[in-house]
N, C-alpha and C positions, 0 to 999 in steps of 0.2 A: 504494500500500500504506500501510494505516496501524500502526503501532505503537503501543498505547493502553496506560500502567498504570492499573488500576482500583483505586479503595479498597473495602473489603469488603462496603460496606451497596449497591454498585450492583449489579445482577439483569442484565443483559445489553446488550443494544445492541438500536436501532431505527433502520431506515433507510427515507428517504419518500425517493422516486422523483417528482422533480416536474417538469412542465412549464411553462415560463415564457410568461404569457397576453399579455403587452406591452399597451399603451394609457397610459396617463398614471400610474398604480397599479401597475405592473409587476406584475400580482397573478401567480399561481401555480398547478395546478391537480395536486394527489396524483395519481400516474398509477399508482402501488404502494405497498406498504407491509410490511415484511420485518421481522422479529426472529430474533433470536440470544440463547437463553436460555444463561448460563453453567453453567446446573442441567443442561440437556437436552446441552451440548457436554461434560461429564467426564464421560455416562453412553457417550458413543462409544464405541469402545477405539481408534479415531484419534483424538482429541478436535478434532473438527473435523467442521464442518454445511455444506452447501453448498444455495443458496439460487437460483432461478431468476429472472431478472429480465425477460426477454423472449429468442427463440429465438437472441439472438444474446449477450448478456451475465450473465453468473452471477457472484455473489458467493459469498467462500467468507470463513470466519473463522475460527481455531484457538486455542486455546488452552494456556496453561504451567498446572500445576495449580497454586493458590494456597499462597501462604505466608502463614498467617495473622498480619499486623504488629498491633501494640500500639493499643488501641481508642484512638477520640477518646472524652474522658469530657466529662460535662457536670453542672454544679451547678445544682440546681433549687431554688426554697425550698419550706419545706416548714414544720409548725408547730413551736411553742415545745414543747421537752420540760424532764421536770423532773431533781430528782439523776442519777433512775436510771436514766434516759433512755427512761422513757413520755411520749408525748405529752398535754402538757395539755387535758382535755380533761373534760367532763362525762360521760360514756360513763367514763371511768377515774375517776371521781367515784362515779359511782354503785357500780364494782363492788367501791369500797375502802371500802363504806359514808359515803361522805361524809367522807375521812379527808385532809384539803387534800395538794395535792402539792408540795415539797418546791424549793426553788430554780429557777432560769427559766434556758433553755439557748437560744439563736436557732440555729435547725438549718437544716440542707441536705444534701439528698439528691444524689448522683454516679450517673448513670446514664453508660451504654455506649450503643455504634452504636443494638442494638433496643430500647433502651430500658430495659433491665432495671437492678436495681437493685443499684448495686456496692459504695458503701461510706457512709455515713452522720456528714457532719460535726458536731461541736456547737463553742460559743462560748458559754461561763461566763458570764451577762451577772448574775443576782440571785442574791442569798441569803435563807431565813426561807421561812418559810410564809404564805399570807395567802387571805382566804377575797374575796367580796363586800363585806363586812362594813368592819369600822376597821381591820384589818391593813392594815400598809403597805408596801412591796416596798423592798426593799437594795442597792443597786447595789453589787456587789463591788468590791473594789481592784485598781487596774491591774493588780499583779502576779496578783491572781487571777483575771484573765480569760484562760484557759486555751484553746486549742484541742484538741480531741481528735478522731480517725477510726477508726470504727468499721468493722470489713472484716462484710461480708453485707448483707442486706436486712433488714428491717422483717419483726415479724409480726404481723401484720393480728389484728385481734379479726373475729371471723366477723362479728358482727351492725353491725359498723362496718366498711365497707371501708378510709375512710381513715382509722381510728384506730387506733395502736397501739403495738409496741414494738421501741426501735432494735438491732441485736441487741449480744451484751453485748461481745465479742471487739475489745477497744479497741488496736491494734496503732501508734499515732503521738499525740504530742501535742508543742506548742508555749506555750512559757511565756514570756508578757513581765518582760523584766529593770523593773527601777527607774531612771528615769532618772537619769545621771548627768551627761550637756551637754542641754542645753533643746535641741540642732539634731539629739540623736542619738536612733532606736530601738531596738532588742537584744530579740532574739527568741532563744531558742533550743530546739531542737530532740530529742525523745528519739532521734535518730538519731547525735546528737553533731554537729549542724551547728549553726553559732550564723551569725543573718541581723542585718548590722547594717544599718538606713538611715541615710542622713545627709540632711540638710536643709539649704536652699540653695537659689539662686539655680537650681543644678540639684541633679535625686537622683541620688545613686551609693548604691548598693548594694554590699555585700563580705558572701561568702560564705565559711564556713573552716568545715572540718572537726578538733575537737577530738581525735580519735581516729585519722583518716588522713592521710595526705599527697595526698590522690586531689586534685586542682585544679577548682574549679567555679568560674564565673563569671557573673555576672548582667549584661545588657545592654536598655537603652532599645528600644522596637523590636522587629519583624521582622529578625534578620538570618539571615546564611550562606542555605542552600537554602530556608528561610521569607520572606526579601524579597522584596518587592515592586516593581515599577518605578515608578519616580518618575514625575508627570505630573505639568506644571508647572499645568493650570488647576485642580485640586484639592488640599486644606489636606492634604496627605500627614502633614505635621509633627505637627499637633494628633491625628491619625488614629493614626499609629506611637506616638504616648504611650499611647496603651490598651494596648499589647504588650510583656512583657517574655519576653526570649528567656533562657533558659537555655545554656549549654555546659559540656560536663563531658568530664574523659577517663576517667572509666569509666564503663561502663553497669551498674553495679550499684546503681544511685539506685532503689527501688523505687518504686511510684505512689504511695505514703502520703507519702515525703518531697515531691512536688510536688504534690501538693493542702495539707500543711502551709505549704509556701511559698509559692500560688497564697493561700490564706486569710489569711495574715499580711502577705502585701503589700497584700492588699484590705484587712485592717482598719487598716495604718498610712495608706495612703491617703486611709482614709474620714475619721481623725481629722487629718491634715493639711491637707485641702482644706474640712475644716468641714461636709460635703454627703457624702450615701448615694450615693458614686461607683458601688456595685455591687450596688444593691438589699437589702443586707443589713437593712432594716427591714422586710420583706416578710415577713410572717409567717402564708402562705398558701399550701396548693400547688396554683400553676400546672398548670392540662390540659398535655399533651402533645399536641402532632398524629398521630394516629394513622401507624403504620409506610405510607407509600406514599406521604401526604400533604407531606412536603415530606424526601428523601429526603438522609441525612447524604453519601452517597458520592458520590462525585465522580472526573472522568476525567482524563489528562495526558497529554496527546500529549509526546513528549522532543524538548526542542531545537522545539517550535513557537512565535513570538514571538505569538502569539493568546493575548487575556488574557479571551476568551470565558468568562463564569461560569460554566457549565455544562462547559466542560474544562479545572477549576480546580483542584488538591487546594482542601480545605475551606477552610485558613488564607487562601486568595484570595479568600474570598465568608464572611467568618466570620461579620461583622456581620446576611447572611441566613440564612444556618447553623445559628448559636448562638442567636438570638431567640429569644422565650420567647412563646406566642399567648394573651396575656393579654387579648385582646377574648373567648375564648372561657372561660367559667371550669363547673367543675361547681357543681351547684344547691347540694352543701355544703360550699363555699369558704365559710370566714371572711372577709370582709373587713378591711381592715388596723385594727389598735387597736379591734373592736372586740367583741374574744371578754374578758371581766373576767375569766375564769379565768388568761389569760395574763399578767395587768397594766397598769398604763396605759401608754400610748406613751412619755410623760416618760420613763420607765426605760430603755428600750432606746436615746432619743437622747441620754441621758447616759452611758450608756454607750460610745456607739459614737464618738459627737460632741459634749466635753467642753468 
């Protein structure tokens, strides 16, 4: 018997029935081939299918009806908007009569499991107007590079699919402090959380909540039920540094607070290591693989020590997961630095990486 939790983006189960061919290849040969749609098992009223295998063995499989758990989100890039959070863009050029747009924002789109579109980040990078022409672009002051998250989607101009505008419903933002030790960051938060980094030999992080007493902690890594098993022939070390784990004791932390937090560690990073740690000069948006083409869900057998990718939650296979399939791009992707309407590249790496 197996015991399986599934995450929500997986559709059912498939089971191949094989015979083992022996010779030097040990090949194999399908002798059947069975599914189990979790669509066609809730429409039961047993919720359970049973499946023939030959006249002496049958499979059956049943199911608990789902509890829909809290999506994995994913940050795409996506292009430069301006103040008011339209995409820069000559298509909004032309319908403003040629009336230039208005400060430079490096954006990123949060999509969910199917893809759809959930909240819309910006990052304050320029001030001023400036055409083709002799205008020159402004990098704002540290303390004005703001983050903000916009909750909805994008609304598309009809005659542009990908052009348009972010929506307006601005529900989180992040303001960097002024430095006051050369080794310290200070971020803080409209949610009343103030993120300091400390710099050093190693980073610590401290989280504090100005308004509650609720206790949040930031840590290096995968840990608690998101660890992974140590294997001594692989750099585990360097690999866990990509990951920081969160823990809180309350769950009232909404998802605007941790994509503020997700955003503000990426951009203290990107400026401490000197290098685009997380693609934030990308100013283009990435194809997505089509829904079936490389599937977010993932199975977990309980208590199996099998670190099989395929019956992994996601956070065990992230690195194939979360990848971005930028060998495939659409025909009207900008490539990077070089749309003039956005500005030159200089501005956004002085921004980012001072």
């Amino acid at each position: 018997m197996w015991h399986m939790y599934c995450e929500f983006a997986t559709r059912g189960l498939t089971i191949d029935v094989r015979r083992s061919m022996g010779g030097c290849f040990r090949n194999s040969k399908i002798l059947k081939n069975i599914s189990f749609s979790w669509n066609d098992m809730l429409h039961e009223k047993s919720l359970m299918l049973t499946e023939e295998l030959d006249a002496r063995i049958r499979v059956m499989a049943s199911i608990t009806p789902p509890i829909q758990a809290p999506y994995l989100l994913k940050c795409v890039p996506d292009r430069v908007t301006d103040d008011g959070g339209a995409m820069v863009s000559d298509v909004i050029l032309r319908m403003r009569s040629y009336r230039p747009q208005e400060g430079r924002w490096l954006t990123r789109t949060v999509l969910d499991y199917g893809g759809k579109e959930c909240f819309v980040v910006r990052m304050r990078i320029g001030r001023g107007i400036w055409r083709r022409g002799p205008e020159t672009p402004m990098a704002v002051k540290w303390e004005d590079r703001i983050i903000e998250v916009r909750e909805g989607s994008w609304s598309y101009i009809a005659s542009a699919t990908s052009v348009g505008y972010a929506p307006e419903k601005v529900v989180g933002t992040a303001t960097p402090t002024k430095y006051q030790q050369e080794n310290k960051v200070v971020w803080r938060f409209s949610t009343g959380d103030v993120l300091t980094v400390w710099l050093g030999d190693d980073l610590n992080f401290q989280l504090q909540n100005e308004t509650s007493e609720e206790e949040a902690r930031l840590f290096v890594g995968r840990r608690l039920s998101y660890s992974v098993k140590k294997d001594s022939t692989s750099n585990n070390h360097n690999e866990e540094e990509q990951y920081i784990t969160l823990v809180r004791t309350s769950p009232d932390y909404p998802d605007v607070f941790v994509l503020l937090l997700c955003m503000a560690i990426t951009r203290t990073m990107t400026e401490i290591r000197r290098e685009d740690v997380a693609g934030l000069l990308v100013r283009r948006r990435i194809r997505e693989p089509q829904v079936g083409q490389r599937d977010w869900g993932s199975m977990m057998l309980p208590h199996s020590p099998s670190l099989d990718p395929h019956l992994q939650p996601w956070y065990r296979n992230a690195a194939r997961v979360l990848s971005s399939a930028e060998t495939v791009l659409p025909n009207r992707a900008m490539p990077i630095g070089n749309s003039p309407t956005d500005g030159k590249d200089e501005l956004y790496r002085q921004a980012l990486i001072p």
